[in-house]
C-alpha positions in Angstrom: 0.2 -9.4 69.0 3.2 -7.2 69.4 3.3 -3.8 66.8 5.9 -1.2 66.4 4.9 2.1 65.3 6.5 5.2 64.2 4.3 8.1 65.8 6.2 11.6 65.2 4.0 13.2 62.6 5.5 16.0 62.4 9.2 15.3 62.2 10.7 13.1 59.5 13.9 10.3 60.4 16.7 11.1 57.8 19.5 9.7 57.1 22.4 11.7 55.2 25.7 11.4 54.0 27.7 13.8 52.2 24.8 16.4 51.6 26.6 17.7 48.1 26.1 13.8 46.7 22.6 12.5 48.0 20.4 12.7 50.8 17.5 10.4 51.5 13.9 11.0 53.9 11.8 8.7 55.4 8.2 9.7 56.7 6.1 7.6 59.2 5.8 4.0 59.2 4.0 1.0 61.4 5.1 -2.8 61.3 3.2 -5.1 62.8 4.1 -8.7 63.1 0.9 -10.6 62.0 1.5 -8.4 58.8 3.0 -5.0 57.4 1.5 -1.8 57.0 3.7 1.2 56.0 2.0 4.6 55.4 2.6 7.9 54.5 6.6 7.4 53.9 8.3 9.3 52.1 12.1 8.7 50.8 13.9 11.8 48.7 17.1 11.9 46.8 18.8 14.7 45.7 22.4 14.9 43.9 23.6 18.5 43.0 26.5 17.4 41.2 24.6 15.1 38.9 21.6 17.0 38.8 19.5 14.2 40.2 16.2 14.8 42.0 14.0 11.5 42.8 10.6 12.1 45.4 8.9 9.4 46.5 6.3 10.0 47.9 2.9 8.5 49.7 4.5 5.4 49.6 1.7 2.9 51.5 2.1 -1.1 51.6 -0.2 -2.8 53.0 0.1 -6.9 53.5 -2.5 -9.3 55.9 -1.8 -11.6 58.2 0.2 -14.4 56.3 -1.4 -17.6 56.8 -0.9 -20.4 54.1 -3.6 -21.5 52.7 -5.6 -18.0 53.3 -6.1 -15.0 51.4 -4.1 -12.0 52.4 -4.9 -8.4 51.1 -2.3 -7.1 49.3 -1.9 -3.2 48.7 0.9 -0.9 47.5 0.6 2.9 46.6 3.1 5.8 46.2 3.7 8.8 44.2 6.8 9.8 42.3 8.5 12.6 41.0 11.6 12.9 39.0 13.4 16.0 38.1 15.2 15.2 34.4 13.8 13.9 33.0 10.3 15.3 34.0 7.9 12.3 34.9 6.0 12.3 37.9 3.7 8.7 38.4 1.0 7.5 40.4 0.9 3.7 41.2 -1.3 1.4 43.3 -1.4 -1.8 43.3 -4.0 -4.2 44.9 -4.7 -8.3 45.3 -5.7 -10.8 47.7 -2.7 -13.3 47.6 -2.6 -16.5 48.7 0.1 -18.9 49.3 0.3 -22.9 50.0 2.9 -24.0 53.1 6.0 -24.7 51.2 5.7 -21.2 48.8 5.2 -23.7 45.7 2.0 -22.4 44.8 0.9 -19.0 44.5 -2.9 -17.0 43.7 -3.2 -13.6 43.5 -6.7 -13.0 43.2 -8.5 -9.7 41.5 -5.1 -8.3 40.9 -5.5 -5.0 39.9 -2.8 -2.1 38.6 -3.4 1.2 38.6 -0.4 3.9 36.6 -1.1 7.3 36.1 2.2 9.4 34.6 3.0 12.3 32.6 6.1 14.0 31.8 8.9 14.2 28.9 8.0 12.1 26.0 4.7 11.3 27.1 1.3 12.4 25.2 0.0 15.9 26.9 -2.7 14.3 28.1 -0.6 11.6 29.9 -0.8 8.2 30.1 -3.4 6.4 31.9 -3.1 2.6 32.3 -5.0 -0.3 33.9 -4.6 -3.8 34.2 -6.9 -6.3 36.3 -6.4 -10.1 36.2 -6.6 -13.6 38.7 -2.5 -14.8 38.7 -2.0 -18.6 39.9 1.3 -20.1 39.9 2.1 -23.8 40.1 5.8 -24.3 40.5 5.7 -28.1 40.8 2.8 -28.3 37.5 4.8 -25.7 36.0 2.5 -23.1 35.2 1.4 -19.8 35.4 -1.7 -18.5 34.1 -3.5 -15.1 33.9 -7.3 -15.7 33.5 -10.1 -12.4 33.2 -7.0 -10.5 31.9 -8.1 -6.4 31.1 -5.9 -4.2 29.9 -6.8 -0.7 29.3 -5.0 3.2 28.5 -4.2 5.1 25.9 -7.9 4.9 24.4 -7.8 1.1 24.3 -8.8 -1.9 25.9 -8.0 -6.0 25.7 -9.6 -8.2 27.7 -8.2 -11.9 27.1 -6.5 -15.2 29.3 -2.8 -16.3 29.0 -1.0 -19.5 30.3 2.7 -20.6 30.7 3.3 -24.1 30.5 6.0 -26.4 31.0 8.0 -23.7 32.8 10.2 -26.3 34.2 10.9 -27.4 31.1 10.5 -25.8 27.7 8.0 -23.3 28.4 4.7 -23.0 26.3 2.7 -19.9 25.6 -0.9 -19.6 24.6 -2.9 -16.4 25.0 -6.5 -15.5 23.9 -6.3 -12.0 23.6 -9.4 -9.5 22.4 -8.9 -6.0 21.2 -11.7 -3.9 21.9 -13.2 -1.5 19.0 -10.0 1.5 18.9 -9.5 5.0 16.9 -6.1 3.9 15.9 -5.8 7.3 14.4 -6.3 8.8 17.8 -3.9 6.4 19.6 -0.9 7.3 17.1 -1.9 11.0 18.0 -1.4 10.4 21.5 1.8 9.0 21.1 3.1 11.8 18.5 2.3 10.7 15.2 0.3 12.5 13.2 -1.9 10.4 10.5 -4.0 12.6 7.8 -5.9 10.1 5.2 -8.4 11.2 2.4 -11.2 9.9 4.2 -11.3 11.3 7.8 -13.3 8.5 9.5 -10.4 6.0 8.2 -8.5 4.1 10.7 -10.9 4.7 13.3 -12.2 1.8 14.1 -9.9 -1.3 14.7 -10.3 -4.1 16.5 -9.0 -7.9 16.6 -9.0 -11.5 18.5 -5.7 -13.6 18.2 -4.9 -16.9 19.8 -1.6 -17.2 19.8 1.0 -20.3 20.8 4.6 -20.1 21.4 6.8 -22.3 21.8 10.7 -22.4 21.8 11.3 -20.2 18.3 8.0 -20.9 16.8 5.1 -19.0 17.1 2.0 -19.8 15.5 -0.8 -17.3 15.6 -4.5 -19.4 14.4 -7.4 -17.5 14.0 -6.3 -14.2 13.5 -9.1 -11.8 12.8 -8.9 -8.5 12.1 -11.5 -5.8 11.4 -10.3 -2.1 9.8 -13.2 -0.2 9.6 -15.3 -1.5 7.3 -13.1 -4.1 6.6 -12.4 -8.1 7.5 -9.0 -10.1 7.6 -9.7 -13.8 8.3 -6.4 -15.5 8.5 -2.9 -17.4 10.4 0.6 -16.7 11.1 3.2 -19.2 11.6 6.8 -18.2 12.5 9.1 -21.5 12.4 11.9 -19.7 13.6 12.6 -15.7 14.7 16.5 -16.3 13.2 15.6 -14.5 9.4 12.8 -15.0 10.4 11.1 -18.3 8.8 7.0 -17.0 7.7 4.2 -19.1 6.5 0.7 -16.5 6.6 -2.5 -17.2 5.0 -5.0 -14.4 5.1 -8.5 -13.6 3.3 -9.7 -10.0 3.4 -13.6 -9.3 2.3 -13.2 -6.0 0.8 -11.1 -2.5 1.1 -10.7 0.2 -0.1 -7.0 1.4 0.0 -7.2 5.0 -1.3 -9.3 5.6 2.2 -6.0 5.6 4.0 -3.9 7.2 1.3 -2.8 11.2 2.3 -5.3 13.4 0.5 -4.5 14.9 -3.0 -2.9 18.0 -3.9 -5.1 21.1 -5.9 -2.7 19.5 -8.4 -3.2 16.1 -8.6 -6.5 16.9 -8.0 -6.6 18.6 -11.2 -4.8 15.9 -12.8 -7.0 12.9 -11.8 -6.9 12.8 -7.9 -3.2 10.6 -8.2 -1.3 10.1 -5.1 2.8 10.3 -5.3 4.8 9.8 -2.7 7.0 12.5 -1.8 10.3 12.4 -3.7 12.8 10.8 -1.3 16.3 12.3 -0.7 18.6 11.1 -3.1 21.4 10.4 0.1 18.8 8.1 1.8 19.3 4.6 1.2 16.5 1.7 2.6 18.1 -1.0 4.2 17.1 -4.1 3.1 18.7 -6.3 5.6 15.4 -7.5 7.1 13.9 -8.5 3.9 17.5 -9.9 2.7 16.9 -12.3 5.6 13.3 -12.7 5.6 12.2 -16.5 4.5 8.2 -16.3 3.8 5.4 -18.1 1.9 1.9 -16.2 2.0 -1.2 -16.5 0.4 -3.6 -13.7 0.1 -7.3 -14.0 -1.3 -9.3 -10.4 -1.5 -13.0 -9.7 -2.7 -13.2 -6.3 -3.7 -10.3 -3.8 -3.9 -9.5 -0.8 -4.6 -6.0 1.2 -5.3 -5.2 4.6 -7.0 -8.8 4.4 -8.3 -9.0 0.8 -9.9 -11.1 -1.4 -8.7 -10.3 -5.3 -8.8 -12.2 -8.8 -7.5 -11.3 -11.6 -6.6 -7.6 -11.0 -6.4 -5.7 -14.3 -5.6 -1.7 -13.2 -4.6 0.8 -16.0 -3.6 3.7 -14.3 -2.0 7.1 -16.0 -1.8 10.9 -14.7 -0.4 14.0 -16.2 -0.2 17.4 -14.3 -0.2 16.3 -10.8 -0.7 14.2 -11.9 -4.4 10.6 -10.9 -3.4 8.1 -12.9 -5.8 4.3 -12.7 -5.8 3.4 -15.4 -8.0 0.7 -15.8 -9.3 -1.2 -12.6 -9.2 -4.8 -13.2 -10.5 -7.6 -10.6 -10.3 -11.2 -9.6 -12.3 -11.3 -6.1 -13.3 -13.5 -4.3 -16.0 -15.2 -7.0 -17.4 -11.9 -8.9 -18.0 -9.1 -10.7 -16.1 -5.9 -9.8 -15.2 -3.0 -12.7 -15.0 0.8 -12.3 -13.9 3.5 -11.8 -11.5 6.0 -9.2 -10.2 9.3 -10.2 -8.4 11.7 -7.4 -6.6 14.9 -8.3 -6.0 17.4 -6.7 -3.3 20.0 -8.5 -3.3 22.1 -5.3 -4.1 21.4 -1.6 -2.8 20.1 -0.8 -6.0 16.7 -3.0 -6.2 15.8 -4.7 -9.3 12.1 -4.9 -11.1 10.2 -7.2 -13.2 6.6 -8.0 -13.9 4.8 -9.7 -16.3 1.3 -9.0 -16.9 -1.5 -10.0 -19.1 -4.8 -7.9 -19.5 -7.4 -10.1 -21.3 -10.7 -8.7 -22.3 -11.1 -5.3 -20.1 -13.0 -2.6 -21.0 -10.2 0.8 -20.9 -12.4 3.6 -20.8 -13.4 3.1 -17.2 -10.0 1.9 -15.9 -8.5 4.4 -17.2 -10.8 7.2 -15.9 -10.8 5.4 -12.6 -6.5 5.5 -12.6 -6.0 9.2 -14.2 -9.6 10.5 -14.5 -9.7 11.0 -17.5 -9.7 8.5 -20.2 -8.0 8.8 -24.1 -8.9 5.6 -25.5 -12.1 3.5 -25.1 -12.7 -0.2 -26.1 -12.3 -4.1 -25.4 -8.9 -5.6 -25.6 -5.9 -7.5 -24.3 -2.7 -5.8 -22.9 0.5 -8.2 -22.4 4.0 -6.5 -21.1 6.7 -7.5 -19.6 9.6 -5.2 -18.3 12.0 -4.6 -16.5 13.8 -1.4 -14.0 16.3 -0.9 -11.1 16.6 1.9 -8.6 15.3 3.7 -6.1 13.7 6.9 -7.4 10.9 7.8 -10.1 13.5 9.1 -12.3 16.1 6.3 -12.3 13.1 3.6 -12.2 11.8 5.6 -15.6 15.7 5.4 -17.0 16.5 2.2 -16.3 12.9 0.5 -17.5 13.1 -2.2 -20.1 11.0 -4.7 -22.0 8.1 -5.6 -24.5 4.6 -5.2 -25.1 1.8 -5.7 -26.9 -1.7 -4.2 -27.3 -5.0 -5.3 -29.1 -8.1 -3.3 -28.9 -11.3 -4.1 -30.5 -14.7 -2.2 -31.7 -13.3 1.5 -29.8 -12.5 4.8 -29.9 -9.1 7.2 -29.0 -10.7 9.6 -27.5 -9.7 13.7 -27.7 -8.8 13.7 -31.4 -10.9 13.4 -34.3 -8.3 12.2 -37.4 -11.0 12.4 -40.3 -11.8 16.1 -38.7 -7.7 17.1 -38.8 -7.8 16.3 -42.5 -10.8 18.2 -43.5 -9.6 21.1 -41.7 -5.9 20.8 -43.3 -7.2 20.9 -46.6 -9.8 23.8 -46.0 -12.9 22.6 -45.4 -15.6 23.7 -42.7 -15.0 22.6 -39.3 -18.2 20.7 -38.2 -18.8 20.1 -34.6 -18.2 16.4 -34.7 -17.3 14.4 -31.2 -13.5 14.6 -30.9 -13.1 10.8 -31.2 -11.3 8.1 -33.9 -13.5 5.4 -33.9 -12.2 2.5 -35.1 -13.2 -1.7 -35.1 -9.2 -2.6 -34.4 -6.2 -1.2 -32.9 -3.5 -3.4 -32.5 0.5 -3.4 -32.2 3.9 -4.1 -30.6 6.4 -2.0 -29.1 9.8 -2.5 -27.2 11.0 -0.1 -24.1 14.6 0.5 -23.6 15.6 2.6 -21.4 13.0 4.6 -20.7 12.0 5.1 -24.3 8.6 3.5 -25.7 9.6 2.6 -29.8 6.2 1.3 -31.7 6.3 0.2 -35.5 3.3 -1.7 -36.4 0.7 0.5 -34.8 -2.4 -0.4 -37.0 -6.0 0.9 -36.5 -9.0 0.0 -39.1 -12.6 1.0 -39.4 -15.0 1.2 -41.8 -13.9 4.5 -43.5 -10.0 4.7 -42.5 -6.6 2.6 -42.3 -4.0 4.1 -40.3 -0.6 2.7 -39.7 1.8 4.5 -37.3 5.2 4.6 -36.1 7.4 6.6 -33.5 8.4 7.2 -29.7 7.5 7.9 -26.7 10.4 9.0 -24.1 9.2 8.4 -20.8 12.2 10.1 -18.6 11.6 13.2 -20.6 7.8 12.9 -21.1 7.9 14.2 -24.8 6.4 11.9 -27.8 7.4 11.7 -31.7 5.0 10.0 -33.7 3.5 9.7 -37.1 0.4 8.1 -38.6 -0.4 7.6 -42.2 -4.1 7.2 -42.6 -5.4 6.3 -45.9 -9.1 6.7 -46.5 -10.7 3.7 -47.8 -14.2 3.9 -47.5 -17.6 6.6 -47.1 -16.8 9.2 -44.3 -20.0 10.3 -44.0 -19.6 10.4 -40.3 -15.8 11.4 -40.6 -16.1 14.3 -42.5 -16.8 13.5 -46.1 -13.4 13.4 -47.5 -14.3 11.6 -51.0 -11.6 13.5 -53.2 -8.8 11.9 -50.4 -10.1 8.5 -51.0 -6.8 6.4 -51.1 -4.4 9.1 -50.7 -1.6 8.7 -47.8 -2.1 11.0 -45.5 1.0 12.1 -42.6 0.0 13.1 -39.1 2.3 14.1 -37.1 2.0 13.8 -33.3 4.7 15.5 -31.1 5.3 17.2 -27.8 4.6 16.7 -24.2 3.4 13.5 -23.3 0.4 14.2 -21.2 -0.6 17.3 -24.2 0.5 16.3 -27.4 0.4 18.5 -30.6 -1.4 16.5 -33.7 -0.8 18.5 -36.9 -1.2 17.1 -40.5 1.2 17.5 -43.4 -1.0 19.4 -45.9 1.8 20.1 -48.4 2.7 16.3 -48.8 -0.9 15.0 -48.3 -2.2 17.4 -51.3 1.3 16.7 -53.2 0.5 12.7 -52.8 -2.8 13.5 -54.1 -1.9 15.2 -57.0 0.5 12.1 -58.2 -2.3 9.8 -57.2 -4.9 11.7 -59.7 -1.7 12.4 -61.9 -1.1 8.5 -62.3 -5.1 7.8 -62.9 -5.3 10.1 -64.9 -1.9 9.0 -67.0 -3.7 5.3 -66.8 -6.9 6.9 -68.1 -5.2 8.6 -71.6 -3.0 5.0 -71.7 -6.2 3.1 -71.8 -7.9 5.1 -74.0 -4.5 5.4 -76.7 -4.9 1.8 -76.2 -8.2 1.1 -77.4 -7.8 3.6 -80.3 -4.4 1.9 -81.2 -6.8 -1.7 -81.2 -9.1 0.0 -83.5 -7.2 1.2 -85.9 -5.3 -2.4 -86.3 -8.3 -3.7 -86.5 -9.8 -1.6 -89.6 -6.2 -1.9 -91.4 -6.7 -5.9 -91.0 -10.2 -5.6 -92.3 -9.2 -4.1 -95.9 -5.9 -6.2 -96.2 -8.5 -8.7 -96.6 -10.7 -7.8 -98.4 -7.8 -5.9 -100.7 -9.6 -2.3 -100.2 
């Protein structure tokens, strides 16, 4: 066995050029013929002009005997350091490798990986990565396969097996792959995102198991499951082709809860019901759409339990369809507060400008707690059906609010509009004590139709009955500038013993007027022309009274005249 060996430890073999544009050093080295062993060596370059400093350093390779047929050890190590960008790296590399005769087959067993780097753009922490599997490849078979596959770094680990088949024709891909339990929140951090979510244990523990084929352009991921937290997704993925690309997805989720993961709420919106709003985007930035202008997808989603912005839904069934840049989910089915909800909603970006339109139809939900879930506080309580269907384009709150357009229709029965007491407004208009009734209209039906155009809510058929009151109303409500014009005429029809006792208005029309801002209106009652329509209501009963009785006289004294005609007296 022959060997050649470098001994000079103290002295380093260079070899140099022009010193101003590089210059490279080697360390100590051994090669031996029955294998190679290289350690300690060293190799710098160094460029003033360009600024370019590379060390490599501790560079070891180690490779056995090469015998076919037997298993070799295999081991590589250096260090190095780069000047700009900063990054200085650790590596090492280990396997037993074994080979057949004719280099047609190849096993690296217990490969293992070892990178530790830091520097520029890295997390302060640095990056730690490892990576430990058994390679074989079979050139004349065609495949290559990574079995007892572990990856790990960055707070993660997957564990899983891979294969390439067919390499010599078109190849095949299939990988088992296992993502250990993460802090997702924690691995964004490292890499320099921050994440902040109402619920600070949200996002923290994510994990999943894939099995994935590919093949050519399609890719076909079956099972796919995926656990957020406290959360499962049970589903597939099926790309038929990456050109647009062509999607078919099928997922079931058992239950989440979406306002976890939402950026807490402002002292404001806090205040005003714990609503989260995006912040308002920069009028000069415009989405590009090109991705979903291409996209081609047909997905079906099934939930549990949901909830989003406070509401709470089961059972949610979505189908999700996209061809062209027109967005459709259709049908969108769901069970929400005791009733059902029933439509669709279709975005279409075709142009820059994106186009809206949903139809949706409420049936039988109770709106006191859905409301008070959405805004916290709730205005009107009761069981009813909601139908609407609008319209909007645009980009921005404002120009959504502008642009919306459509039709709806509302039917509430055996309820309440909660914050104003109507029969209480009278008596107080026309003088009487204030009592310390609950500020509330009941009422046995509320029903009525209204078009949007533009931003502007126009209602003429508002109609509310109960026992002791009929109120019909009419006016707007202008969304984009959050102000509201209305008027009710409420005629008493019945005892108000619980409304205030308001016998003498019995009948009478009376106005209310509601105006102001939207989320605080101002309800005030037109005392001069609710007494005035009084007085012409007990001036015309009265007028009917005297005719009645000039009447009956006028009868009576026809009827005595006849009498003695006669009788000639």
């Amino acid at each position: 066995m022959a060997a050649g060996e470098g001994k000079d430890q103290d002295a380093a073999a260079q070899i140099s050029g022009d010193e101003s544009k590089g210059q490279f050093q080697a360390g100590d080295f051994e090669l031996k013929l029955n294998g190679i062993e290289l350690e300690d060596v060293s190799l710098h370059y160094d460029d003033a002009q360009e600024d370019v400093s590379i060390k490599l350093d501790d560079l070891a390779v180690k490779v056995g005997e090469l015998v076919a047929g037997t298993p070799v050890p295999l081991r590589v190590s250096f260090k190095l350091k780069n000047a700009k960008p900063v990054l200085d790296l650790s590596f090492k590399m280990s396997t037993d490798m074994t080979f057949s005769a004719d280099f047609q087959r190849l096993d690296l067993a217990a490969l293992a990986i070892d990178l530790d780097a830091a520097g520029e753009g890295l997390p302060a922490e640095g990056v730690k990565l490892a990576m430990a599997a058994n390679v074989g490849l079979d050139k004349p078979q065609g495949v290559l396969a990574l079995s007892d596959l572990s990856v790990s770094g960055l707070n993660t680990d997957m564990t899983g097996d891979l294969s390439v088949t067919q390499l010599n024709g078109k190849p095949k891909l299939e990988a088992k792959l296992a993502l250990q339990d993460t802090n997702l929140k924690s691995l964004l951090q490292l890499v320099g995102v921050s994440v902040v979510t109402t619920d600070p244990k949200a996002l923290t523990r994510v994990s999943c198991n894939v099995f994935v084929v590919k093949q050519g352009d399609t890719l076909t991921a079956k099972p796919v499951t995926i656990k957020l937290d406290d959360s499962r997704l049970d589903g597939s993925v099926q790309v038929l082709s990456f050109a647009g690309p062509v999607v078919k997805a099928d997922f079931k989720l058992d239950a989440i809860n979406l306002d976890r993961y939402l950026p807490p709420a402002t002292e404001q919106q806090a205040e005003q019901g714990g609503e989260h709003k995006e912040p308002a985007a920069k009028k000069s930035e415009k989405p590009d759409f090109t991705a979903l202008r291409k996209l081609k997808l047909d997905a079906s989603f099934s939930i549990g339990n949901l909830q989003l912005n406070g509401l709470k839904m089961e059972k949610i069934i979505l189908k999700v369809r996209s061809r062209k840049g027109v967005l459709s989910m259709d049908p969108i089915s769901a069970l929400l507060y005791e009733g059902q909800l029933n439509g669709n909603v279709k975005l279409d970006v075709r142009k820059d400008s994106p186009l809206f339109s949903a139809k949706q139809n409420l049936s039988g939900i109770q709106i006191e707690p859905l409301l008070k879930d959405l805004t916290g506080k709730a205005q009107l309580r009761g069981t009813g059906n909601v139908k609407a269907d609008i319209s909007s384009q645009g980009l921005h709150d404002a120009t959504i609010k502008r642009n919306l357009n459509g039709r709806f229709s509302i039917d509430f029965r055996d309820g309440a509009y909660i914050g104003f007491n109507l029969a209480q407004a009278i008596r107080k208009a026309t003088g009487q004590a204030a009592s310390d009734e609950p500020q509330t209209t009941d009422f046995a039906e509320l029903r009525g139709t209204g078009v949007v155009k533009q931003g502007v809510i126009t209602n003429n058929d508002l109609y509310l009955a109960s026992p002791a009151l009929r109120v019909t109303g009419k006016g707007k409500v202008d969304l984009v500038k959050e102000q509201v014009d209305y008027l009710l005429t409420t005629k008493i029809v019945g005892s108000l013993q619980g409304q205030g006792g308001l016998k003498n208005l019995k009948g009478v029309a009376i106005p209310v007027r509601i105006r102001g801002d939207l989320n605080n209106p101002s309800p005030t009652v037109d005392l001069e022309a609710a007494l005035k329509a009084n007085a012409e209501h007990k001036l015309k009963e009265k007028k009917q009274e005297l005719q009645e009785k000039a009447k009956e006289k006028l009868q009576e004294k026809l009827g005595t005249d006849m009498l003695k005609g006669l009788f000639g007296r």
